[in-house]
ZAPA-677166 format. One record per residue: x, y, z of N, C-alpha, C, O in turn; residue in three letters. Coordinates in steps of 0.05 Angstrom, whole numbers, plus 5000, padded with zeros to 4 digits. Layout:
<recs>
XYZXYZXYZXYZALA...
</recs>
This chain:
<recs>
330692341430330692591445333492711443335492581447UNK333492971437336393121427336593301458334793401471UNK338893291461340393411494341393691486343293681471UNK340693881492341494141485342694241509341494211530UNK344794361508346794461527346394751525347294911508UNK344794811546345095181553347095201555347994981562UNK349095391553351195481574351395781572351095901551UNK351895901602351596171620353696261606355296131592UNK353696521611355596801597355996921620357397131620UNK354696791647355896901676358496851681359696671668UNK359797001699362496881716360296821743358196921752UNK361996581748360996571778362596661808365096631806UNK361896731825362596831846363696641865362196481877UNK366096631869365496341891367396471914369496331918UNK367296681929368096821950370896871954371597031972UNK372896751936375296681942376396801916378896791917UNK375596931891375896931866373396901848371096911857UNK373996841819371396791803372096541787374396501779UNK370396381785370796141770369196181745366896261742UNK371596091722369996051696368395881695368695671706UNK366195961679364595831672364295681649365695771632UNK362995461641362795341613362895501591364095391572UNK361895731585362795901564365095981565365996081544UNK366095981577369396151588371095871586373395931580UNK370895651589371995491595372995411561372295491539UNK375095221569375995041544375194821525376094731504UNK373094771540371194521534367994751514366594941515UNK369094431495367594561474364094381476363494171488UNK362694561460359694441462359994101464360193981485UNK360094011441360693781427361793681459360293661478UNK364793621461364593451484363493521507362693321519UNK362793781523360493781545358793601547358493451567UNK356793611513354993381509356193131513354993001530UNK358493011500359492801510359192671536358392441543UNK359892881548361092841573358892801597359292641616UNK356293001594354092961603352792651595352092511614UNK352292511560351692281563352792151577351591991593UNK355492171575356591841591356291911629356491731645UNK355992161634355492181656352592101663352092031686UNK350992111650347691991658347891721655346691581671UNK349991571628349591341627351391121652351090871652UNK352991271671354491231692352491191706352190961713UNK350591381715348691441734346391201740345291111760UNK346191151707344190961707345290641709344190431714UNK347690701703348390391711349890391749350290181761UNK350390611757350490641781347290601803346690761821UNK346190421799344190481820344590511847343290621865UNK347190351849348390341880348790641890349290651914UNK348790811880349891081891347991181890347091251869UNK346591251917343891351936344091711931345791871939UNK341691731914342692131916342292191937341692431939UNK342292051958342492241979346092321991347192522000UNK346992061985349691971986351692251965353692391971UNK349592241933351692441919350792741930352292931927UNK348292761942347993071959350193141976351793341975UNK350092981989352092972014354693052003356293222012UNK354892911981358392891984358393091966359893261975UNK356993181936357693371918354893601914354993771896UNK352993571929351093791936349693771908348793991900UNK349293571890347493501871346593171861348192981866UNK344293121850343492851846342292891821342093081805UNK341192561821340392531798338192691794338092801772UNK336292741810333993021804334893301793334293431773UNK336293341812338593681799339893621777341193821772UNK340393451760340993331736338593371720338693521700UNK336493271727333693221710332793541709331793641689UNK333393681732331093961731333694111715332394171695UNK335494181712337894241698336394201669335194351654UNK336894021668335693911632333594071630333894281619UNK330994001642329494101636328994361637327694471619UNK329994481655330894791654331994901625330595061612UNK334294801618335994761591334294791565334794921545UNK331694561572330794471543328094651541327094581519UNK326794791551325694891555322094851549320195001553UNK322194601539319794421542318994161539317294041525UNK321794061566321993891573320493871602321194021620UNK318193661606317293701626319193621649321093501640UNK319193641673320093541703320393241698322493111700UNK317793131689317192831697319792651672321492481676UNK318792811645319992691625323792731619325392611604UNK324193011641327093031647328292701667330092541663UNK326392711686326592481701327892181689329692031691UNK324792251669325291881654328791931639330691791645UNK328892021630331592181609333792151628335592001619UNK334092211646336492201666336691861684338691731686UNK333791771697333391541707334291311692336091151698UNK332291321663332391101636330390951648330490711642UNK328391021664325990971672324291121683325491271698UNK321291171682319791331700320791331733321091121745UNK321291581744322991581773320791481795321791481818UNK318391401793317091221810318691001808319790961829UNK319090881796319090571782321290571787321890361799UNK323990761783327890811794327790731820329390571830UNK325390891837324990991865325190711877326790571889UNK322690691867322490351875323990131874323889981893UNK324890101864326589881858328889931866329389731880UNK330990111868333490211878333890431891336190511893UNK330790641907332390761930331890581960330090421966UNK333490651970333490551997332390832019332091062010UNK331990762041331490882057334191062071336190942079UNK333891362073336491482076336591492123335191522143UNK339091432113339491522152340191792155341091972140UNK339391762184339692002199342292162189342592402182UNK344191922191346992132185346992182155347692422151UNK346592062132345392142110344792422103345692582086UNK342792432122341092732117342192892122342193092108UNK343792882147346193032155347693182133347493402121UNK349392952133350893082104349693092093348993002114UNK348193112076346093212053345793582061346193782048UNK344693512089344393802087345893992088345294202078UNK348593952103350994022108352294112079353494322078UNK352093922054352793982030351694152014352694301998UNK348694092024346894362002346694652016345394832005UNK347994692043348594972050351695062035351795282024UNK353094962036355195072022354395111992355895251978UNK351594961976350795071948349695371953349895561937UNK348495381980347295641975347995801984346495971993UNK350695821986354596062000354496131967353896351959UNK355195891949355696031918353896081900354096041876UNK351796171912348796221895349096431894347496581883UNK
</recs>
């Protein structure tokens, strides 16, 4: 399976100024891709790190990773972005290494994904 890297021709807005974006940026195709494998292959050898835990703290997970791709690849299904990002069907990820999230968890979780939707 070959990883194709959209990247936007937007500036983004982030209230304070504009932040470049990956096209604007210095970073070239070639390592993005780099940089995205070893970041999935982090992910997958990270099972300890609960996406609810990376919501919280950076307002994305391993799913917003998977729908990203598949967004990207453009017929890549949901399920099969999943397996691609997991390195297993995400029932079978689910199972075996999510845990049950707490109260304060969700908290920050939610707390993090309102500040995604200030720079939307």
């Amino acid at each position: 399976m070959a990883l194709v890297v959209v990247l936007s021709h937007e500036r983004v807005g982030t209230g304070t100024g504009e932040m470049l974006t990956m096209s604007e940026s210095k970073i070239n195709d070639a390592a993005a891709a780099a940089a995205f494998h070893r970041l999935v292959r982090h992910l997958q050898h990270r099972t300890d790190a609960q996406n609810v835990d990376l919501m919280g703290l950076a307002g994305f997970c391993r799913n917003c990773l998977a729908d990203w791709l598949a967004e990207a690849d453009g017929a890549m299904s949901k399920d099969e972005a999943r397996e691609a990002i997991y390195g297993m069907p995400y029932a079978e990820w689910k199972k075996a290494h999510q845990s049950e999230a707490t109260p304060a968890q969700l908290a920050k979780m939610e707390e993090s994904v309102a500040k995604n939707r200030a720079s939307d």
